[in-house]
C-alpha positions as CSV (number, residue, x, y, z in Angstrom):
1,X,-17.7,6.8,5.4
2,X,-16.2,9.7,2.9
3,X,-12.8,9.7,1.7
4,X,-10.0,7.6,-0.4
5,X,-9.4,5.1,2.3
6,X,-13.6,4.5,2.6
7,X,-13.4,2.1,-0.8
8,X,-10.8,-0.2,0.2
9,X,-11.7,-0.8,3.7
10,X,-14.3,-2.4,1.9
11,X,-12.3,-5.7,1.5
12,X,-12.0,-6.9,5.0
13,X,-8.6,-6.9,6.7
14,X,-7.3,-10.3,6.9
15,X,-8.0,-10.6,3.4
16,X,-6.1,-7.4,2.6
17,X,-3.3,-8.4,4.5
18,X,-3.2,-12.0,2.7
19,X,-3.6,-9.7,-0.5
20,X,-1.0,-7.1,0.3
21,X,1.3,-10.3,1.2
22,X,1.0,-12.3,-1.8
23,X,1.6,-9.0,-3.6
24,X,5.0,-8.8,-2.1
25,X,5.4,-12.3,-1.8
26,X,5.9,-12.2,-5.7
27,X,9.4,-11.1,-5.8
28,X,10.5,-13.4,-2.9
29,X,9.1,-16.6,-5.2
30,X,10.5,-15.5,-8.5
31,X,14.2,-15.3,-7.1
32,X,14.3,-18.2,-4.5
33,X,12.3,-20.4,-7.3
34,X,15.0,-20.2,-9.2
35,X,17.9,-21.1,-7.0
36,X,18.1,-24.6,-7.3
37,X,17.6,-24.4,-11.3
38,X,21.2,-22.3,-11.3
39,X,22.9,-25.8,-12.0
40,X,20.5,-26.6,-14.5
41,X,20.8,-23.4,-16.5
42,X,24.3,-23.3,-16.1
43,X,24.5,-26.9,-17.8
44,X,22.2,-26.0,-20.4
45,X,23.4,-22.4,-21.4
46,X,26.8,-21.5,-20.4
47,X,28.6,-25.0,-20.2
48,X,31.8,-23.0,-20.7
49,X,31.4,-20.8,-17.7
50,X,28.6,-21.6,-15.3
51,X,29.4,-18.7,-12.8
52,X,27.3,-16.7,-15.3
53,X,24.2,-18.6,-14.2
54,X,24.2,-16.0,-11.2
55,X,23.2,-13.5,-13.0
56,X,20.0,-14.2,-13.8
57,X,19.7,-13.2,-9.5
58,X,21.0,-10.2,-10.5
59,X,19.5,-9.1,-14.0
60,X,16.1,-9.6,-12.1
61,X,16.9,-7.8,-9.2
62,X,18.2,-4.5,-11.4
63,X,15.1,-4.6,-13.5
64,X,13.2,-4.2,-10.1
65,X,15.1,-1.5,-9.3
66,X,14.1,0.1,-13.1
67,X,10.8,-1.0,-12.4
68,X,10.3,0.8,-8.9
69,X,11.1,4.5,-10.0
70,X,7.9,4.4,-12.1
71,X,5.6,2.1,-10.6
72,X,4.6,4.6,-7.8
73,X,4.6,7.7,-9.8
74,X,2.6,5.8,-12.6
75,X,0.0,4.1,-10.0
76,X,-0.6,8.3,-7.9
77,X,-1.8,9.5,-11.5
78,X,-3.5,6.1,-13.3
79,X,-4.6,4.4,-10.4
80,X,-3.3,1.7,-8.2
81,X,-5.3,-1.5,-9.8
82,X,-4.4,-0.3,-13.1
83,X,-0.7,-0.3,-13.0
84,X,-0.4,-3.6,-10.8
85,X,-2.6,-5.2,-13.9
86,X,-0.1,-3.5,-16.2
87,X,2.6,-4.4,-13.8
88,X,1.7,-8.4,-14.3
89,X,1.5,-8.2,-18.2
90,X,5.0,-7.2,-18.3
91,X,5.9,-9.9,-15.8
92,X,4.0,-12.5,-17.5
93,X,5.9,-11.5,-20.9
94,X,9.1,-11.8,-19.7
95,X,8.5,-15.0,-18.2
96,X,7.3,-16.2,-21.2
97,X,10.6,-14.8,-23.2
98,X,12.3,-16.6,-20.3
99,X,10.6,-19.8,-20.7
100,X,11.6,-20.1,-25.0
101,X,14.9,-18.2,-24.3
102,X,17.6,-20.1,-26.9
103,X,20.9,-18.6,-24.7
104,X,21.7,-17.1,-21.7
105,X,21.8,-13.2,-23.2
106,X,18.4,-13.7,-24.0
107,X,17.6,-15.0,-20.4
108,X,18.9,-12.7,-19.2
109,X,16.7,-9.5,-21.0
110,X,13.5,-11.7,-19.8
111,X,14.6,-11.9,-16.2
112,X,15.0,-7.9,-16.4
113,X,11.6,-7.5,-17.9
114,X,10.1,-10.0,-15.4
115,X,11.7,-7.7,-12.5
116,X,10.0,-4.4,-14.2
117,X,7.1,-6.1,-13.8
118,X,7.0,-7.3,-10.3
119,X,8.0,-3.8,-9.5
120,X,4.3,-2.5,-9.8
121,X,3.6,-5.7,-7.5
122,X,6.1,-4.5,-4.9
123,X,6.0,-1.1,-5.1
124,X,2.2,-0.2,-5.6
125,X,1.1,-2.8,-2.7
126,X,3.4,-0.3,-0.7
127,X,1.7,2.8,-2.0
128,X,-1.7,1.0,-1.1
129,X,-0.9,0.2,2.5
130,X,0.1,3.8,2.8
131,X,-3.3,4.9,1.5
132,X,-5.0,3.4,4.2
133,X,-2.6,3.2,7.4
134,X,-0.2,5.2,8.6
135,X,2.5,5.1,11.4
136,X,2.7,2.6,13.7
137,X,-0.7,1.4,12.8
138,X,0.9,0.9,9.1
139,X,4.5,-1.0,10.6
140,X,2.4,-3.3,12.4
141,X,0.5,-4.2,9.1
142,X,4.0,-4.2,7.0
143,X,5.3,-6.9,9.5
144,X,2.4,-9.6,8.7
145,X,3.1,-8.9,5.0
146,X,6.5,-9.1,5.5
147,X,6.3,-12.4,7.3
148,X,5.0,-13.8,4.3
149,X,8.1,-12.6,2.5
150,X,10.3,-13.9,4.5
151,X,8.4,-17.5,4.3
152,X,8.2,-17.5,0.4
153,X,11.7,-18.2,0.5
154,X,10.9,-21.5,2.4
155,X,8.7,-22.8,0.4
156,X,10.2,-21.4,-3.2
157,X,13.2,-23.9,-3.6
158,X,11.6,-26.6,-3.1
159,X,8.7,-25.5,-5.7
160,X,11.3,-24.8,-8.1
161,X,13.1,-28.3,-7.5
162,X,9.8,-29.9,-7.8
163,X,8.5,-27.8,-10.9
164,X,12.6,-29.0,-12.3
165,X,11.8,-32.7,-11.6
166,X,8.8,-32.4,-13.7
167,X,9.4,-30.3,-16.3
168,X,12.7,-29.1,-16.3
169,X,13.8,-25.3,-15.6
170,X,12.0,-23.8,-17.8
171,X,9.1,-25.0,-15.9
172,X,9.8,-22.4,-13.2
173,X,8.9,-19.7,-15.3
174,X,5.4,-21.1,-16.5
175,X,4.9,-21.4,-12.6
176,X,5.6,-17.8,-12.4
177,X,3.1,-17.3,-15.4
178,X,0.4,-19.0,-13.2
179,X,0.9,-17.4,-10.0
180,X,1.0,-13.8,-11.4
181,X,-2.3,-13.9,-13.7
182,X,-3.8,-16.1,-10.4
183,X,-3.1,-13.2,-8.1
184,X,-3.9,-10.4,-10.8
185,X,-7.5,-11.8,-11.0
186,X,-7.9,-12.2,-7.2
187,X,-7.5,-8.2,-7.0
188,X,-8.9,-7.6,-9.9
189,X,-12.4,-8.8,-8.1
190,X,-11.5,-8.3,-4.8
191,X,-10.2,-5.0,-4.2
192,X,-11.9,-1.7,-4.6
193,X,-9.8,1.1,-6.5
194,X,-8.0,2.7,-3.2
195,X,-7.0,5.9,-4.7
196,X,-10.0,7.6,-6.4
197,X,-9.5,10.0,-9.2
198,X,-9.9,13.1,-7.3
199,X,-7.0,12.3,-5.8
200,X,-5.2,11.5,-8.4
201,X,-2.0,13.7,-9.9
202,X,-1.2,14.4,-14.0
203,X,1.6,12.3,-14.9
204,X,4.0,15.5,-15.9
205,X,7.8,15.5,-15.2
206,X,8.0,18.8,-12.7
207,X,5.9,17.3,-10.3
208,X,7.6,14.4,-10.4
209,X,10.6,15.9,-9.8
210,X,9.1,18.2,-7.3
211,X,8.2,15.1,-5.6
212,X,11.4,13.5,-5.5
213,X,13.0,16.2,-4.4
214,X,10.9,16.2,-1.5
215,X,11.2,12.5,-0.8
216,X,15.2,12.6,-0.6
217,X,15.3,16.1,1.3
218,X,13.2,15.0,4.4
219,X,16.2,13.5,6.7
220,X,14.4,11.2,8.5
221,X,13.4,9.8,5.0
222,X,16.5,9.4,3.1
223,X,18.1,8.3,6.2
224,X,16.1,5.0,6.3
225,X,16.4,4.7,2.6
226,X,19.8,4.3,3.2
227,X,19.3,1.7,5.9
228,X,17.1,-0.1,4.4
229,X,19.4,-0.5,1.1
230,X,22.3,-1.7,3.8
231,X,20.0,-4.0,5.2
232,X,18.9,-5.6,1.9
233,X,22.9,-5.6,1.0
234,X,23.0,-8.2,4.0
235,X,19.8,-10.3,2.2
236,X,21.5,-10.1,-1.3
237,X,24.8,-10.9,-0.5
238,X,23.6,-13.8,1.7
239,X,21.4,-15.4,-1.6
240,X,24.3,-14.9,-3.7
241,X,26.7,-16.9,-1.9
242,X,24.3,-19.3,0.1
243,X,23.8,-22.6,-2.7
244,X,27.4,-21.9,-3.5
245,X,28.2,-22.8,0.4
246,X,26.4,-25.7,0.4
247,X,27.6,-27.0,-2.8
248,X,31.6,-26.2,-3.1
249,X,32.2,-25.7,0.6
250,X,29.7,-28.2,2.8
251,X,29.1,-30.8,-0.1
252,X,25.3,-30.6,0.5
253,X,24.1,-29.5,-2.6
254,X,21.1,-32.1,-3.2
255,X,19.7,-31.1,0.5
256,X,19.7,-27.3,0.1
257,X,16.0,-26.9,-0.7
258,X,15.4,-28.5,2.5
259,X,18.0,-26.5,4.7
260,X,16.6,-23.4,3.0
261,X,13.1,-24.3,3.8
262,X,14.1,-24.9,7.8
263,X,16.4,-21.4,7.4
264,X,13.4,-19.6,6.1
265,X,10.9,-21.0,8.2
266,X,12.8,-20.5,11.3
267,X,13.1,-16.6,10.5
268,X,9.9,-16.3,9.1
269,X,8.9,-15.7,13.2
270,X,11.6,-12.4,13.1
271,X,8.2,-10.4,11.3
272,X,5.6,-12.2,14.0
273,X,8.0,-10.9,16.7
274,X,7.9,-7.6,15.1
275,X,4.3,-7.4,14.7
276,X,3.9,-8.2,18.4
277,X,6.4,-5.9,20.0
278,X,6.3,-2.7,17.6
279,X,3.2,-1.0,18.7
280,X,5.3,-1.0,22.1
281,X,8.9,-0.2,21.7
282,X,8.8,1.6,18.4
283,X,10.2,1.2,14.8
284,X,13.5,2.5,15.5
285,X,14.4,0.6,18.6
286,X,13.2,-2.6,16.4
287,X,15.8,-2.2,14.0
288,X,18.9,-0.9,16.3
289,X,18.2,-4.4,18.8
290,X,18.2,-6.3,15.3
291,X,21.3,-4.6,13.8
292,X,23.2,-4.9,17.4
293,X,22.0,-8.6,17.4
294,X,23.2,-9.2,13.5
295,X,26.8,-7.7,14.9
296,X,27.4,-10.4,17.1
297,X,26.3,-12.8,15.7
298,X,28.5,-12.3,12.4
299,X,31.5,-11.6,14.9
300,X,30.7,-15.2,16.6
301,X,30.8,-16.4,13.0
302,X,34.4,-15.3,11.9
303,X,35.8,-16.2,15.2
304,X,34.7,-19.9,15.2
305,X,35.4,-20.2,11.7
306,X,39.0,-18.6,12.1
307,X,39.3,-21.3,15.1
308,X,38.9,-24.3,12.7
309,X,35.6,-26.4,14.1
310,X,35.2,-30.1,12.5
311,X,33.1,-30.0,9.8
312,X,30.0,-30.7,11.0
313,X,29.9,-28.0,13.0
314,X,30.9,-25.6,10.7
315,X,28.1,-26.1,9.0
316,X,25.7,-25.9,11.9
317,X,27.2,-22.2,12.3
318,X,26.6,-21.0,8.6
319,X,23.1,-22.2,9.4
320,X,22.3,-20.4,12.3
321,X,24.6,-17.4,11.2
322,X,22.4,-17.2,7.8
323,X,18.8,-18.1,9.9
324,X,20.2,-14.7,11.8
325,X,20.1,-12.7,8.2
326,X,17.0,-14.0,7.2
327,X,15.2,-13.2,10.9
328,X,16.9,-9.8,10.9
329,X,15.3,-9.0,7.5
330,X,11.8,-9.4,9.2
331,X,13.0,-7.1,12.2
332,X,14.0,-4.2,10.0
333,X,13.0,-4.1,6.4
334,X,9.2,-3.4,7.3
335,X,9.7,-0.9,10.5
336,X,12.1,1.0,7.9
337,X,9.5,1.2,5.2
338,X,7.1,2.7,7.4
339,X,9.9,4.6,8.4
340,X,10.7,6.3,5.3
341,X,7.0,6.6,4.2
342,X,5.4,8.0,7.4
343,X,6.2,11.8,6.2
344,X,5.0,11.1,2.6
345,X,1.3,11.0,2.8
346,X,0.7,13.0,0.1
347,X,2.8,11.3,-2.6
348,X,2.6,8.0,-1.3
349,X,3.4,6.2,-4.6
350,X,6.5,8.5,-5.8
351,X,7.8,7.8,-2.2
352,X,7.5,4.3,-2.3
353,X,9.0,3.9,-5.5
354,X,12.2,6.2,-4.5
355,X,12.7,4.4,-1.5
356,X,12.3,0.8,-2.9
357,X,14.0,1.7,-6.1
358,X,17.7,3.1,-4.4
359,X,17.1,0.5,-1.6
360,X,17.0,-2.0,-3.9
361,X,19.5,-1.2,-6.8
362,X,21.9,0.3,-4.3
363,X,21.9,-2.9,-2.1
364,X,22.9,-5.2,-5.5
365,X,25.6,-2.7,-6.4
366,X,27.1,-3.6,-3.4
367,X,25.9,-7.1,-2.7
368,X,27.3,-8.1,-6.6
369,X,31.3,-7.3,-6.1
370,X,30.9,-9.2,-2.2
371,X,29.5,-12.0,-4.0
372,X,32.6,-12.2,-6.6
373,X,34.6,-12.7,-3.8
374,X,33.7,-16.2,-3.1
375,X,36.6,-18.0,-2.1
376,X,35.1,-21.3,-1.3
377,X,34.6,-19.9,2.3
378,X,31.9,-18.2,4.1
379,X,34.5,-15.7,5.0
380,X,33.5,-12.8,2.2
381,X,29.6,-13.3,3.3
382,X,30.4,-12.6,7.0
383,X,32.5,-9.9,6.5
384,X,30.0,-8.0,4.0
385,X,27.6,-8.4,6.1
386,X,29.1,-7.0,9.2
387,X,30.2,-4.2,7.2
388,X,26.4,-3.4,5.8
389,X,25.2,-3.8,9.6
390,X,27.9,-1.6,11.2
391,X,27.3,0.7,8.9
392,X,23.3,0.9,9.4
393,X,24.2,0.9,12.9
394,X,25.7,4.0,12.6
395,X,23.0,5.4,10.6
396,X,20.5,4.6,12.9
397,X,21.5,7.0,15.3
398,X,21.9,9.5,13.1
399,X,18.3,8.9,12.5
400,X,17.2,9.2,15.9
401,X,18.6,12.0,16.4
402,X,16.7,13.6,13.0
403,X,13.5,12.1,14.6
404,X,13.9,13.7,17.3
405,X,14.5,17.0,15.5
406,X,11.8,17.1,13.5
407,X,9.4,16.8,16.3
């Protein structure tokens, strides 16, 4: 066997797959982990407004964003093992910054270097897949790594609120410290270099631009880039608001980590069911049935809350309404990577870190000023996300119809 892909098919696939997973498991863990520690901080660091707590989500989330538009480009000319090592460094720094940090400023600059780093996790795990699978070979794949990512957030509150028991929440962050130099050593002996240096590009500015150029003027690309940013809106927004509900409006603070770990579970199957119906119906009929699905539901929702249930049930519809955003993240988020990444072959790594990097810092541009309307209600979180999922709907048949033209 000859070629780039001959190295890493070396490593056999379930153990690839359970690689790839962890990989993008890492950014899932260091911002559910953190969840039930908001309180914490808030008591610890800004007393005086503990609102502010929330942005450590946030300053995370944007320093992924930075992280992504270099991660690719960095790992197509260095290599892909080489900037994922890199990648963990800077993660491991800023947790360290985070774990000594004397105020909340300073928390906040770690949590953005922490997010830099886990790009190369994210991003380059991407690229990697990419290097060795392609269409819906490659979206089958995606959904098993993406079923991990949707169950990290199960199991990542009630880490944290066990890690906070123990050692308080700075804790958290020398859990994050573990895990990342943990799963940097497992590929360090595990997996062979996927992208040999023949096939490597010089790190130079016109290509790169050359490249991005390409990545945003294919439609069918920069069509599911935009999708894919409305669908992580939906994600965002719902984990801004989501501990507030249960705190301020349901009075069940002390059980979140437990609803959250039934939520997460429950919609961890939304990337099994993917896995097991894509090779037959196709990407993009995957993500319109999840879209149309998310519409209804979310309609359901502001009609029965507008009616006025008894408390109790309230409650058991935010549950299933947010088990709904979670399962439709594993219906669509995968299908519309391989979506936008199925015409970039060649520059595999600048694609992926466009398309994660606009995806991702576009969908907490609009997920932040949804979440600051709060109004002790779920009322703001139902109404962005219909809007986000209308809104993809629409898009999604614009994209058929580019699919269909570039046949």
């Amino acid at each position: 066997m000859t070629g780039p892909i001959a190295p890493a098919r070396a490593l056999k696939r379930p153990e690839f797959i359970a690689l790839m997973a962890m990989m993008a498991a890492t950014v899932a863990f260091s911002i559910d982990a953190m969840l039930p520690g908001l309180p914490h901080i808030a008591q610890s660091l800004t007393p005086e407004a503990p609102n502010r707590a929330q942005l450590i989500i946030t300053a995370f989330l944007l320093g992924l964003g930075l992280g992504t538009f270099v991660s690719g480009p960095l790992s197509d000319s260095f290599g892909r093992k080489r900037v994922i090592l890199g990648g963990a460094a800077i993660y491991i720094t800023g947790a360290a910054l985070a774990m000594i940090a004397p105020s909340l400023e300073t928390l906040l600059a770690a949590r953005a270097i922490q997010g830099i780093g886990a790009a190369a996790f994210r991003i380059v795990s991407i690229a990697i897949i990419r290097d060795l699978y392609a269409g819906r070979d490659m979206a089958r794949l995606m959904s098993f790594v993406m079923m991990v990512f949707a169950l990290t957030p199960a199991m990542a509150p009630l880490l944290g609120a066990g890690v906070i028991a123990v050692a308080g929440w700075r804790g958290v962050f020398g859990a994050f410290i573990l895990f990342a130099t943990l799963l940097s050593l497992w590929m360090a002996l595990r997996l062979p270099e996927p992208l040999p240096r023949e096939a490597r590009g010089p790190f130079r500015a016109a290509p790169l631009r050359a490249a991005l150029r390409e990545v945003l003027a294919h439609p069918v690309t920069r069509t599911a880039i935009a999708v894919q940013m409305l669908c992580m809106t939906t994600l965002f927004t719902s984990l801004s608001m989501v501990q507030p509900m249960f705190d301020e409006v349901f009075h069940r603070a002390d059980s979140f980590p437990y609803w959250f770990f039934l939520m997460a579970l429950i919609a961890g199957s939304g990337s099994f069911l993917n896995s097991r119906l894509v090779m037959r119906l196709g990407m993009e009929r995957m993500v319109r049935a999840a879209l149309t699905a998310q519409i209804l539901l979310s309609l359901a929702a502001i009609a029965l809350w507008q009616i006025g249930l008894p408390p109790d049930a309230q409650f058991g519809v935010f549950v299933i309404w947010q088990t709904s955003v979670f399962f439709q993240a594993g219906l669509t988020l995968g299908n519309l990577n391989a979506l936008a990444m199925a015409p970039m072959g060649a520059i595999a790594g600048m694609a992926a870190s466009v398309t994660g990097a606009i995806a991702t810092v576009g969908s907490v541009v609009i997920a932040i000023p949804i979440g600051l309307q709060f109004n002790g209600t779920p009322m703001p979180a139902h109404l962005g996300v219909l809007g986000a999922v209308l809104a993809g709907y629409a898009l999604m048949h614009r994209l058929k119809t580019r699919m269909i033209e570039t046949v």
